[in-house]
Backbone as CSV, one residue per row, in Angstrom:
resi,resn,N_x,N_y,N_z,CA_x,CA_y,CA_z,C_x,C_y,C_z
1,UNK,39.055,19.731,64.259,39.074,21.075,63.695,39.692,21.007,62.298
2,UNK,39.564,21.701,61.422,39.329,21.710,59.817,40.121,23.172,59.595
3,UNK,40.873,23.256,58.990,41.777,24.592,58.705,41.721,24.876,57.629
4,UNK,40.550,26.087,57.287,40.038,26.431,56.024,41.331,26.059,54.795
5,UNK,42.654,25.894,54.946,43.752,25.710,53.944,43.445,24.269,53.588
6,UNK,42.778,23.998,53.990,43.374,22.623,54.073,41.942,22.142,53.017
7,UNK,40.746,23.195,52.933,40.049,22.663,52.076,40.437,23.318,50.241
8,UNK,39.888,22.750,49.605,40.395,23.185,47.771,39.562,23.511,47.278
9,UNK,39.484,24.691,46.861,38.314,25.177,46.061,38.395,24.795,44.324
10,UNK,37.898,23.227,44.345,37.343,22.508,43.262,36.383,22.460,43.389
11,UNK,35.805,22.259,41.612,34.812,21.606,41.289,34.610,20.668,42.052
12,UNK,34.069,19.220,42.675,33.735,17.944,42.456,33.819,17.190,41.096
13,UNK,34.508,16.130,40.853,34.528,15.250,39.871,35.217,16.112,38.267
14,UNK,35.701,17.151,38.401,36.124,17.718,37.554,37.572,17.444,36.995
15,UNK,38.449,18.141,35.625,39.977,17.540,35.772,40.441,17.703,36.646
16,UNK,40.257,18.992,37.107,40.782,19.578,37.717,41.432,19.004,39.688
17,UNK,39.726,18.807,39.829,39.831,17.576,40.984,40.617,16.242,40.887
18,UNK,39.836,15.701,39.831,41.113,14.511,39.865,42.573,14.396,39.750
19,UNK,42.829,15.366,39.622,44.401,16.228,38.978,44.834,15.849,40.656
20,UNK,43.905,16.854,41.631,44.800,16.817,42.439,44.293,15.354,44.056
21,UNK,43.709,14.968,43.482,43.948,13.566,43.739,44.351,12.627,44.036
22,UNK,45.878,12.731,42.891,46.645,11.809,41.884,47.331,11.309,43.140
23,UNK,47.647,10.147,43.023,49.063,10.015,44.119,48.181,9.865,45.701
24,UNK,47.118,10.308,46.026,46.866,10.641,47.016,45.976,9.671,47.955
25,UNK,45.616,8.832,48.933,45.050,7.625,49.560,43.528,8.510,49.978
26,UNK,42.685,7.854,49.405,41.142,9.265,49.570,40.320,8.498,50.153
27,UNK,39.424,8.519,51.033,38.367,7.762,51.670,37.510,6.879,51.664
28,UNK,37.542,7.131,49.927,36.859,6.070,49.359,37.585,4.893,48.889
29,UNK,38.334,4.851,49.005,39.279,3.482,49.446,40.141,2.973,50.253
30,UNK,40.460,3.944,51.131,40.937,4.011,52.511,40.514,2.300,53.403
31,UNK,39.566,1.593,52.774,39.365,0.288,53.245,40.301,-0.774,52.887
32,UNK,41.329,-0.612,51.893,42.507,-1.101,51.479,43.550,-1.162,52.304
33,UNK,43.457,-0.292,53.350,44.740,-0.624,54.300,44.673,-1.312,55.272
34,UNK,42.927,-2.076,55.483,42.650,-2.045,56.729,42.688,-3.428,56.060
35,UNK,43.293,-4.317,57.011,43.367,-5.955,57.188,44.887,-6.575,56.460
36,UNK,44.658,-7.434,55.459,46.067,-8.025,55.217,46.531,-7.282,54.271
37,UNK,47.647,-7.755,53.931,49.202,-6.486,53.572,48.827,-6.693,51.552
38,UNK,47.815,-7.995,51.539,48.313,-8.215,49.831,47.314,-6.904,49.435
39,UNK,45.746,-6.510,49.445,44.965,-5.389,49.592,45.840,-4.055,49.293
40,UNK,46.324,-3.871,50.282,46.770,-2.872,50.723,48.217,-2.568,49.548
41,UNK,48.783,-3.412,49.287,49.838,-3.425,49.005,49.439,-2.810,47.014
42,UNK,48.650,-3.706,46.502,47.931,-3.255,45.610,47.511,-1.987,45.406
43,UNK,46.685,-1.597,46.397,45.998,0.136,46.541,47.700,1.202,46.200
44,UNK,48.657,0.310,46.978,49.311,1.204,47.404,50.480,1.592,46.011
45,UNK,50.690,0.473,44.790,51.259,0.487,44.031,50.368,1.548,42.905
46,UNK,49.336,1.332,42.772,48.093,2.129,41.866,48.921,3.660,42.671
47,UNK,48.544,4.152,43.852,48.960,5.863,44.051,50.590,5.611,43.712
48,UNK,51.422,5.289,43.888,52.634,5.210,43.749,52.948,5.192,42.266
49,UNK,52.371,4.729,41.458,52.259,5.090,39.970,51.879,6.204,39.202
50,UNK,50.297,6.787,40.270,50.131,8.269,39.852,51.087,9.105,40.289
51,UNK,51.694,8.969,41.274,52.900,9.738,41.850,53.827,10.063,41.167
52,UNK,54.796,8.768,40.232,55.650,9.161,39.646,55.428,9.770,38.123
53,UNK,54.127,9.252,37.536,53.758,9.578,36.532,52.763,10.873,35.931
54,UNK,52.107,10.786,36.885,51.415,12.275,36.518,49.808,11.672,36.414
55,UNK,49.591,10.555,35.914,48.746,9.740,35.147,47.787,8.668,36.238
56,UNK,46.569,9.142,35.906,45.301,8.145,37.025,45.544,6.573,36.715
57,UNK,45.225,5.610,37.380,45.988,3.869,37.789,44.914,3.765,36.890
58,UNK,43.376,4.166,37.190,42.588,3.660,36.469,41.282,4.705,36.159
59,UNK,40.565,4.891,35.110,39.644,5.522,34.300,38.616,5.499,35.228
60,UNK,38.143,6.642,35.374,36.608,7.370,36.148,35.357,6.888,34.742
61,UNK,35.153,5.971,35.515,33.808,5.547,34.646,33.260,5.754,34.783
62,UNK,31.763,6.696,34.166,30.313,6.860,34.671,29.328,5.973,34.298
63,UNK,29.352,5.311,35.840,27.630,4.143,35.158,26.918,4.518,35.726
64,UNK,25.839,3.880,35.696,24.185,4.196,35.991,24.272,4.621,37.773
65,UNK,25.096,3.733,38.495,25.335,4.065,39.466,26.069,5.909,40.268
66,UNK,27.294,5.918,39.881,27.492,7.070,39.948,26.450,8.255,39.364
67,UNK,26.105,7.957,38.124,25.245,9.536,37.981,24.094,9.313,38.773
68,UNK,23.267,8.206,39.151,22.306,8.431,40.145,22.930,8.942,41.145
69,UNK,24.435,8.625,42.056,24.517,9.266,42.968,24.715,10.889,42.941
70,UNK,25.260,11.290,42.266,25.423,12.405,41.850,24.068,13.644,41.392
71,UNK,23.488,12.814,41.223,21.916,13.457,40.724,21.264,13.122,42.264
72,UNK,21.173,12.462,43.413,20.837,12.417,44.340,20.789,12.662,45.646
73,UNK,22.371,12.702,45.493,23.409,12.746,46.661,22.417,14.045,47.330
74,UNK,23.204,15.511,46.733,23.056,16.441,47.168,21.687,16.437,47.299
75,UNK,20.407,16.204,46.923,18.744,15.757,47.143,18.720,15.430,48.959
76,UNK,19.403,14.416,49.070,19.325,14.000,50.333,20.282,14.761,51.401
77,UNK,21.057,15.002,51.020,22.080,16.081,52.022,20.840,17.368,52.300
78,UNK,20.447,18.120,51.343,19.786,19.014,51.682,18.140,18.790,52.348
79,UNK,17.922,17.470,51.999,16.556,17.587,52.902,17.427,17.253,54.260
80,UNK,18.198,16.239,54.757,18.742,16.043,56.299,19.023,17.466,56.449
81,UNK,19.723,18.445,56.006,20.012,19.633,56.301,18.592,20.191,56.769
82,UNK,17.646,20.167,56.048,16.381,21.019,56.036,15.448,20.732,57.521
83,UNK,15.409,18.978,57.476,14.984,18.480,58.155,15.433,18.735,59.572
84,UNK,16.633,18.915,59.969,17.360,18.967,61.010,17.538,20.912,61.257
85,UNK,17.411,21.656,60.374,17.351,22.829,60.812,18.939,23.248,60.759
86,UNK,19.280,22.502,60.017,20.797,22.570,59.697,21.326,24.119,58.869
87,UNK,21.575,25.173,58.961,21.607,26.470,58.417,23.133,26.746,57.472
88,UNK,24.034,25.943,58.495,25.418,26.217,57.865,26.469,24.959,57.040
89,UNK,26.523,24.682,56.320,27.346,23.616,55.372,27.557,23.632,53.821
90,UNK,28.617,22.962,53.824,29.091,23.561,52.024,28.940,21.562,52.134
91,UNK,28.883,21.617,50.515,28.682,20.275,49.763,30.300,20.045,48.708
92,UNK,30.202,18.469,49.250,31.499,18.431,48.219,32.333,19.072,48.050
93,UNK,33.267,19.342,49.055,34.644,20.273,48.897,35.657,19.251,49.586
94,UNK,36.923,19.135,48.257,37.758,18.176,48.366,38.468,18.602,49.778
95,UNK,38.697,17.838,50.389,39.524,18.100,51.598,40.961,17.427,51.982
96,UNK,42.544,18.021,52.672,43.382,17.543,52.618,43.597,17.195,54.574
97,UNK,43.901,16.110,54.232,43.998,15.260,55.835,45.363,16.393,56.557
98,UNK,45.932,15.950,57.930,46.788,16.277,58.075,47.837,15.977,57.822
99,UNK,48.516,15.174,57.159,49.400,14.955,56.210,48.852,14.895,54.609
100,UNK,49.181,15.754,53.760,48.962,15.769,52.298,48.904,14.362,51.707
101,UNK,49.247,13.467,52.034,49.077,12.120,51.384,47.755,12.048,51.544
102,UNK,46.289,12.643,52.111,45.387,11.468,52.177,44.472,12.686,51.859
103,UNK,42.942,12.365,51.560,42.501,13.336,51.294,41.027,12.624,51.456
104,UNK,39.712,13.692,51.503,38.304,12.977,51.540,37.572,14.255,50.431
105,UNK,36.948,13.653,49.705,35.664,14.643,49.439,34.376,14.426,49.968
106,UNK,34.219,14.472,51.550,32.673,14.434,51.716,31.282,15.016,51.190
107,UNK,30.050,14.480,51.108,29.217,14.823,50.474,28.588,15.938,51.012
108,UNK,29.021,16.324,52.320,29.014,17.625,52.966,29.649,17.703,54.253
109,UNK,29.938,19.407,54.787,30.274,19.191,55.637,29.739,20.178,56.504
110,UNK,28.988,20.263,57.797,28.238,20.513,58.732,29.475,21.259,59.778
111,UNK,28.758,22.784,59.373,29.893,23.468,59.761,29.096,24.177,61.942
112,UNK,29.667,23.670,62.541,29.394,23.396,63.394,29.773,24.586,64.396
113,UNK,30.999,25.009,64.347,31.452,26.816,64.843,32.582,26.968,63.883
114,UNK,32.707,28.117,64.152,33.612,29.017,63.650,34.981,28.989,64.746
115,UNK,36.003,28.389,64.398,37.461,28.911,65.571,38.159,30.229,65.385
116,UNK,38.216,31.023,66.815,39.025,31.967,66.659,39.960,31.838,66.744
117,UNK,40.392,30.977,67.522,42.100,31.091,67.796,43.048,30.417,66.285
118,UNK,42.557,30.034,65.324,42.559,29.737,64.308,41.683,29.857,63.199
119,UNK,42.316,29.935,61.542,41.462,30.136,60.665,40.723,28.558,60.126
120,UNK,39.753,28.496,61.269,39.534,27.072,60.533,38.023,26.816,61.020
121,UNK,37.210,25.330,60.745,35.802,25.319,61.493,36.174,24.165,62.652
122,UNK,35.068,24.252,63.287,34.550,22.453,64.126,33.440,22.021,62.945
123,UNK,33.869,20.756,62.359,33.073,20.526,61.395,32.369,18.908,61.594
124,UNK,31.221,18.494,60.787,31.092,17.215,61.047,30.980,16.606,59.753
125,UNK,31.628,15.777,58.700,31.528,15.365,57.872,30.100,14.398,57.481
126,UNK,29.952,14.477,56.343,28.265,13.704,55.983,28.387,13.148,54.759
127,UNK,28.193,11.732,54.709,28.618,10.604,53.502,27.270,10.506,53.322
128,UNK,26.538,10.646,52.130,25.300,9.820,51.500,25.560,8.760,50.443
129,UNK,24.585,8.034,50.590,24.705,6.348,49.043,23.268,6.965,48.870
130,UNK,23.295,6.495,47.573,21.986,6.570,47.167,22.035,4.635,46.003
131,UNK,21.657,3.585,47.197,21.444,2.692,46.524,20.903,2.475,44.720
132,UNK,21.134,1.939,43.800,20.246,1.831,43.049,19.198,1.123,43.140
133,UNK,19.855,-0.354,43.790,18.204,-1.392,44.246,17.854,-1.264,45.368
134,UNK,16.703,-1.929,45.220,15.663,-1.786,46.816,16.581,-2.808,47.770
135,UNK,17.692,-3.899,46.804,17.889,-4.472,48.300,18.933,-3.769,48.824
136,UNK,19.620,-3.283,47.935,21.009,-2.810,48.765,20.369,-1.193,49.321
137,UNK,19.634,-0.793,49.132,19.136,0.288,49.718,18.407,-0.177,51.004
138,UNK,17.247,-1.449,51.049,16.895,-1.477,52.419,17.815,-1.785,53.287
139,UNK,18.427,-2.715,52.899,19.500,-3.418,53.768,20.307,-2.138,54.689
140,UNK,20.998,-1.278,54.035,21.615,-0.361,54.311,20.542,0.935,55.692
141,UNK,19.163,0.727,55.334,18.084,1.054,55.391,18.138,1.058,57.073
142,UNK,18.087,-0.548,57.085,17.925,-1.039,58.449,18.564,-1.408,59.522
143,UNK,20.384,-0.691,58.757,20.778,-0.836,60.098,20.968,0.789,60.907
144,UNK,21.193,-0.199,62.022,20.912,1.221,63.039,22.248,1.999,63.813
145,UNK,23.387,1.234,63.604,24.745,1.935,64.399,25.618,1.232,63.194
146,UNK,26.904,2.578,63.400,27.996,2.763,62.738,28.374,1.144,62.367
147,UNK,28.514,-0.279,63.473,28.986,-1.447,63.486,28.300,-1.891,62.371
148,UNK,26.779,-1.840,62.467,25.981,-2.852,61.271,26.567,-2.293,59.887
149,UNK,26.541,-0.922,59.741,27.246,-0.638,58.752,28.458,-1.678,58.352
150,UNK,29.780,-1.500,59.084,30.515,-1.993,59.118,30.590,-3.889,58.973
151,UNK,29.603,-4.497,59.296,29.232,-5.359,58.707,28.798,-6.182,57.386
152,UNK,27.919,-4.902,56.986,27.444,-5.080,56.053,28.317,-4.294,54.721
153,UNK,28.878,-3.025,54.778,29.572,-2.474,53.765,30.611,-2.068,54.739
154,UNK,31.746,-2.924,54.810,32.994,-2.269,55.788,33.788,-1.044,54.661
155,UNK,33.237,-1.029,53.568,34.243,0.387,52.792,33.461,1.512,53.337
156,UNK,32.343,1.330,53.286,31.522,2.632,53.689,31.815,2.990,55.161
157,UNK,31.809,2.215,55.793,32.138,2.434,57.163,33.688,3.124,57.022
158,UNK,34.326,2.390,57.179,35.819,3.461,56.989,35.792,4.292,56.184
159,UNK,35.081,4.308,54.824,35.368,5.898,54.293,34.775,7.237,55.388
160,UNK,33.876,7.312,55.826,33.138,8.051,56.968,34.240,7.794,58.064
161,UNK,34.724,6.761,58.784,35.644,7.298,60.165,36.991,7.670,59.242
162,UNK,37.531,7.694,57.893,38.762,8.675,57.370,38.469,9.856,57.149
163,UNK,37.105,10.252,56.907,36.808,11.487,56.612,36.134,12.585,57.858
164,UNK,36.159,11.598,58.710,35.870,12.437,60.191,37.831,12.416,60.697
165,UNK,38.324,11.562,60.408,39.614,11.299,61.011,40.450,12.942,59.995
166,UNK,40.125,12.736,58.752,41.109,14.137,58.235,40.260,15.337,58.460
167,UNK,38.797,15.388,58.851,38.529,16.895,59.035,38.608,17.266,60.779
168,UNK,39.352,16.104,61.452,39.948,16.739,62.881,38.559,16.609,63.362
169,UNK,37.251,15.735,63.351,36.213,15.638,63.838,35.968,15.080,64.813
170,UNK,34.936,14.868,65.357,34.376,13.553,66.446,33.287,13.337,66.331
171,UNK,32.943,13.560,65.277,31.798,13.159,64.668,31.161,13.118,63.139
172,UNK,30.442,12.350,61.995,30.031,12.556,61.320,28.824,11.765,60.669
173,UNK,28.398,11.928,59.652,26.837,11.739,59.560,26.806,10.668,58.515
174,UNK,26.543,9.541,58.350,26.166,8.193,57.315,24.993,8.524,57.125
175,UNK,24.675,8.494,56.094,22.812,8.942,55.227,22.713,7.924,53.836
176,UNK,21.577,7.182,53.919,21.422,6.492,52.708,20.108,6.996,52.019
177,UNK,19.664,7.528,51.207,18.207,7.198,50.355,17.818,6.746,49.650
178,UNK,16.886,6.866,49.126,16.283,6.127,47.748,15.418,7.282,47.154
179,UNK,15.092,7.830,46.037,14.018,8.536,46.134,12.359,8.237,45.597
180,UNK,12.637,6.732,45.240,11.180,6.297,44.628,10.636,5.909,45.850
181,UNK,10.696,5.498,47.251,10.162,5.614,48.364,9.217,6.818,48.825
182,UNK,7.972,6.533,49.289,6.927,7.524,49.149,6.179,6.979,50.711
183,UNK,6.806,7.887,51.835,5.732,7.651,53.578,5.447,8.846,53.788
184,UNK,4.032,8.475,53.888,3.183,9.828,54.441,3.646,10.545,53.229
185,UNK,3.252,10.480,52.159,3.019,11.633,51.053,3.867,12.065,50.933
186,UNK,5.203,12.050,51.504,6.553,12.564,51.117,7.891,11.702,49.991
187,UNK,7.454,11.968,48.827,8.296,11.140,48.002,10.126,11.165,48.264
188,UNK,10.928,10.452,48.497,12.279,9.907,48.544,12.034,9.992,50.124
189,UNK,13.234,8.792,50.825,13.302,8.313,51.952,14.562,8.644,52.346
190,UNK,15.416,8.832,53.700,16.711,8.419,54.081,16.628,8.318,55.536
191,UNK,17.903,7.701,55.530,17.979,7.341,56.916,19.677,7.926,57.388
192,UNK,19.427,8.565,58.482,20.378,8.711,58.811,21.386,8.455,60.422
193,UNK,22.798,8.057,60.244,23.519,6.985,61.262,24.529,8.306,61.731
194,UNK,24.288,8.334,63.536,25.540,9.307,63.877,27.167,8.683,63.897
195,UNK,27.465,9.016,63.727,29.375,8.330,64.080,29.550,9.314,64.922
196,UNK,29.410,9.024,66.137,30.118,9.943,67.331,31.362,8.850,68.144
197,UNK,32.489,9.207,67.709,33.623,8.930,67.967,33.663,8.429,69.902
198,UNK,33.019,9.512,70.534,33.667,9.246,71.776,32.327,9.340,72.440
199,UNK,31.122,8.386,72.152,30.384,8.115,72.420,30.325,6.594,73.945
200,UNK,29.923,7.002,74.785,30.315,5.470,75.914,28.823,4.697,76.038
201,UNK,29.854,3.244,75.935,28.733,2.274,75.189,29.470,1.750,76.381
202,UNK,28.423,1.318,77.477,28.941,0.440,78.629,30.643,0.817,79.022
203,UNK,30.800,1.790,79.225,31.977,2.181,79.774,33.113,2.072,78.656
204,UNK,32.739,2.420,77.607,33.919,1.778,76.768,33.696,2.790,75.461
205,UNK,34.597,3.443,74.463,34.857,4.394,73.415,35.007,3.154,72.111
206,UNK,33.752,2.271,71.731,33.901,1.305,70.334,34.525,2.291,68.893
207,UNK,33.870,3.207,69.023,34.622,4.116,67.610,35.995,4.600,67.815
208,UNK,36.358,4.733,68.951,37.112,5.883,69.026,38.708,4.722,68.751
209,UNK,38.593,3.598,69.858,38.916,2.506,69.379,39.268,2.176,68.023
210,UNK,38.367,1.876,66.816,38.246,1.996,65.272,39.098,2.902,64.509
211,UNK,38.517,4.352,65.337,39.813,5.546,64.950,41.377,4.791,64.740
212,UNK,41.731,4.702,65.696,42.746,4.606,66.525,43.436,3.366,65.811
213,UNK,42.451,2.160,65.605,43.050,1.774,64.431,43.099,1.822,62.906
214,UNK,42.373,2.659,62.350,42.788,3.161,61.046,43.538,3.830,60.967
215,UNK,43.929,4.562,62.027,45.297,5.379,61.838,46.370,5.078,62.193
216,UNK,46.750,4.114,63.278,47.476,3.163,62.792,47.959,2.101,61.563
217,UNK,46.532,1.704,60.586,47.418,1.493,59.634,47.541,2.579,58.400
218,UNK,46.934,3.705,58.777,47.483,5.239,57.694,48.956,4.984,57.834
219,UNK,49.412,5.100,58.927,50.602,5.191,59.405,51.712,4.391,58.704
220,UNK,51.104,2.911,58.909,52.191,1.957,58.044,51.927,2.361,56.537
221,UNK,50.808,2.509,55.974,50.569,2.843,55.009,51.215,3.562,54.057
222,UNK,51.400,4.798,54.812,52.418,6.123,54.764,54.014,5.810,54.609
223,UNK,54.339,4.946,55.302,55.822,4.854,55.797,56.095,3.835,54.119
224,UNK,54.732,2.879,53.701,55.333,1.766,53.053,54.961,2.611,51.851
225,UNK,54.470,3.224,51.159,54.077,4.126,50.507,55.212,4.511,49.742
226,UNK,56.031,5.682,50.695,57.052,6.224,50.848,58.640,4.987,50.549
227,UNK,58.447,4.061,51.257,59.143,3.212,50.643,59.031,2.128,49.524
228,UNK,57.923,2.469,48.931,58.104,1.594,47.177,58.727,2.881,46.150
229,UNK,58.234,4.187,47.050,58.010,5.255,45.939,60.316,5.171,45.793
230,UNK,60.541,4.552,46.618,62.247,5.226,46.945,62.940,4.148,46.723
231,UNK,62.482,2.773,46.696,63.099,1.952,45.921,63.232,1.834,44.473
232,UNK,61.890,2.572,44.148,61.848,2.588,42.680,62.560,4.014,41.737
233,UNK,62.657,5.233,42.905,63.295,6.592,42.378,64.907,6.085,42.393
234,UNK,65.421,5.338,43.159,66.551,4.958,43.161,67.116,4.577,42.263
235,UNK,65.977,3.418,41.441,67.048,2.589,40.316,66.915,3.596,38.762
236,UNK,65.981,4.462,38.692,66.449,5.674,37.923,67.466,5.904,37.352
């Protein structure tokens, strides 16, 4: 569950967005915590710098890559929307985890009910790539569960289970396209991968599992975070 506060009514990619950002562990690199400590430790000095300083670790570059995604992204969100009969979802709205340290901007989010007993949704988060080449687009193309992902692009895979993990989900949507792909007379292609968290695969929860450990290392993450930021306010 998703507590309308908790989303920010930004632009996407604006100062304004990156402003509030700063300091903050976001989904799209959220693959930094996961494995050995030197990774992680790195990611973790870059936010700990915007923290004390005010100031981004490193410059938002636009290459050929990003503005295709950006010119695409939303292309493919709205045909899966269309396609699927999908009626209710907002695009790109920065979102804050349950602790303010972490944050996702999914490429949409699939608003699923409305809660009364709270001001908030049941939501399902939805990540699109829009490859630039045919190989990293088929590749991506052909696999068929959350794991191959994870094989093949383990950032992409964890950015999607952090961004189902901060909108309180159990589920969300991996979508790749291309749009120079043309079947059956319909120009641009995608494919799209469920992440259902508590899905049973031979008696057994494989995602939910995954969860369970990325948030475990949020956790250390958080704690070690917190302790570079206080060794270093100290000698002040």
């Amino acid at each position: 569950m998703l507590l309308k506060s908790r989303i920010y009514s930004l632009d996407p990619y604006t100062e304004y967005w990156h402003q509030a950002k700063l300091g903050k562990l976001s989904s799209s690199e959220i693959h930094n915590v996961i494995g050995d400590g030197k990774g992680m430790l790195s990611y973790l000095y870059r936010k700990v710098g915007e923290e004390l300083t005010g100031v981004p670790a490193k410059n938002e570059i636009q290459t050929e890559a990003t503005i295709n995604g950006h010119v695409f992204e939303p292309v493919a969100l709205r045909e899966y929307m269309k396609d699927n009969k999908i009626e209710f979802f907002v695009e790109s709205k920065l979102i804050q985890g349950d602790n303010d340290r972490f944050c996702s901007t999914p490429d949409g989010l699939i608003i699923k009910a409305q809660r009364t007993d709270v001001d908030g949704w049941d939501v399902w988060p939805v990540e699109v790539k829009c490859p630039l080449t045919y190989e990293a687009f088929i590749s991506l193309y052909l696999c068929e569960t959350p794991f191959d992902i994870l094989k093949l692009k383990k950032e992409y895979f964890w950015q999607l289970m952090d961004q189902i993990d901060n909108c309180g989900s159990l589920q969300g949507v991996f979508i790749v396209y291309h749009p120079d792909f043309e079947i059956k007379g319909k120009r641009g292609l995608y494919k799209a991968i469920n992440f259902r968290i508590m899905q049973d695969v031979g008696g057994t929860f494989p995602l939910k599992y995954e969860l369970d450990v990325l948030r475990a290392r949020k956790k250390i993450a958080l704690q070690k975070f917190e302790e570079i930021k206080t060794r270093i306010t100290t000698t002040l």
